[in-house]
N, C-alpha and C positions, 0 to 999 in steps of 0.2 A: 165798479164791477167791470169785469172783463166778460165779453162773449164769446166764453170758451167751454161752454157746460161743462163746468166741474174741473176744468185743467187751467195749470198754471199758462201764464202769458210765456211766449218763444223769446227766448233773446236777439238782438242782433243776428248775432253770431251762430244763429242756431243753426240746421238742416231742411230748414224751409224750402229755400231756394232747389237744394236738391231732390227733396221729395216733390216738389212739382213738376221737376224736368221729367222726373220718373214717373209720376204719374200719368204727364201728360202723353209721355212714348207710349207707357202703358194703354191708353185712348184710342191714339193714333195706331196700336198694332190690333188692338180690337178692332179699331173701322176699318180696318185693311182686311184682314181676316172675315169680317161680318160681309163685305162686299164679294169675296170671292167661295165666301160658305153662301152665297146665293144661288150659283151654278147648280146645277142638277147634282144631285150626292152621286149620281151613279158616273156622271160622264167624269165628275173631279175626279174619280177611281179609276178612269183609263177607258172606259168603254165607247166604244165609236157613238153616232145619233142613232143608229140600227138597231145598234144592241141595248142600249137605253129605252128605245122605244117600248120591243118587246118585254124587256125585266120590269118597266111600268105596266104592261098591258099583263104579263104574266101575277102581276102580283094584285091587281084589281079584281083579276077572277080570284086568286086565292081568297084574295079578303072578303069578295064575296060569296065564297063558301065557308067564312068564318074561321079561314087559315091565317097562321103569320103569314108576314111577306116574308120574300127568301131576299138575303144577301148576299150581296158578292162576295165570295172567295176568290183571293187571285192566284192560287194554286189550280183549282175549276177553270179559272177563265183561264190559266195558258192552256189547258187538257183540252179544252173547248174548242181554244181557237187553231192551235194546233191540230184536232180532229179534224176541223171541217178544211183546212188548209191542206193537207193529207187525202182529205178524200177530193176536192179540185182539184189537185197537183193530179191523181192519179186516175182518176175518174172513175171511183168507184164509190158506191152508197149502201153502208153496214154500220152495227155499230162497235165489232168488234169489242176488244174486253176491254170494257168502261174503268173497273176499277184498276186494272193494269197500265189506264193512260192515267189516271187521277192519282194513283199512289206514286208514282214515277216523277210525277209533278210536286209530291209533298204535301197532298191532301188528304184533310182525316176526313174517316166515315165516322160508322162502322160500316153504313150502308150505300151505297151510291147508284145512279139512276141516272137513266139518258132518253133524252126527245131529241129526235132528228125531225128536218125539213126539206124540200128542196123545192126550190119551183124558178118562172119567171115571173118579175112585175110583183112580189109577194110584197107583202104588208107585215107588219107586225100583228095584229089580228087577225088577219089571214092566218097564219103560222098556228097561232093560238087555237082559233077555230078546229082547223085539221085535227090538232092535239085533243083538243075535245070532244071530238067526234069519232074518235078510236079508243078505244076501252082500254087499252093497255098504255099508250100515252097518254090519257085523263087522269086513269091512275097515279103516272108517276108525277105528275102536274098539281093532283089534288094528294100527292100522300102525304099527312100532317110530320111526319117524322125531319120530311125536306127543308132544313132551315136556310141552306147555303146552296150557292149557283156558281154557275162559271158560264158566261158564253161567247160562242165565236162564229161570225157569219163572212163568209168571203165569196164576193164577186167575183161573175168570171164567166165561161164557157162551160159548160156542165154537159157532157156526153149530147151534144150537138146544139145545145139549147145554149145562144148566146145572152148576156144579161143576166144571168142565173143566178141565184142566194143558194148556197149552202149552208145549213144551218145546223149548229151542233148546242144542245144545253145540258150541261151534266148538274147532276142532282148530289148533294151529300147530306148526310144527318144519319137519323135513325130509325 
């Protein structure tokens, strides 16, 4: 008897040879792949240590008000990154029409939503807190419809205040 459960023996000549190189590629692209799916899922998406920070710290409070966590959209993150880069280029702090930077970028709603920041020395908890602590940013922070995000924080001089984070998070769902 062969130890083949139940299959005939390979020939010589069979495809042996080849299904192992292919498998073994096959291995080798998994551990390659498995190594680099180790990365933070948020920074492999593009996102600076800054903004990874918060979207973990943002999604811990969600989860502990028994929300999904939100994901990135990268329609969001350029409306995001581009708002706060807009508002240090010109030194001004508004939120201007949210869904008219987000639709412009190629992002679906129906519904969209924005928390701003700004300070020196800020944290990502920091950032969070603030938002928590304002009824109308809590809001858009806690509202279960927010499945997707986008955000964008750029360093720099903020209306005299050197080292400054400006920080823009745009919200989409329902």
């Amino acid at each position: 008897m062969y130890p083949f459960w139940g299959r005939r023996p390979l020939k010589a000549d069979s495809r042996l040879p080849r299904t192992l190189i292919k498998n073994k590629t096959l291995i080798a692209f998994l551990a390659v792949f498995a190594l680099l799916g180790s990365a933070s899922a948020a920074q492999a998406r593009g996102l600076n240590s800054s903004e990874a920070s918060l979207l973990q710290t943002m999604n811990a409070v969600r989860t502990g008000h028994g929300l999904a966590p939100l994901r990135l959209d990268v329609h969001l993150l350029r409306a995001a990154r581009g708002h706060s880069a807009d508002m240090m280029r010109r030194q001004y702090f508004a939120h201007g029409s949210v869904a008219a930077r987000a639709l412009a970028q190629s992002a679906r709603g129906p519904i969209f939503g924005e928390d701003l920041a700004w300070g020196t020395g800020v944290t990502a908890q920091w950032v969070v807190n603030q938002w928590l602590a304002s009824p109308m940013h809590r809001a858009v922070l806690l509202r279960p419809g927010f499945r997707r995000l986008g955000l964008g924080i750029t360093f720099g001089t903020f209306v005299g205040h050197g080292g400054a984070a400006v920080v823009t998070a745009d919200f989409a769902g329902r």
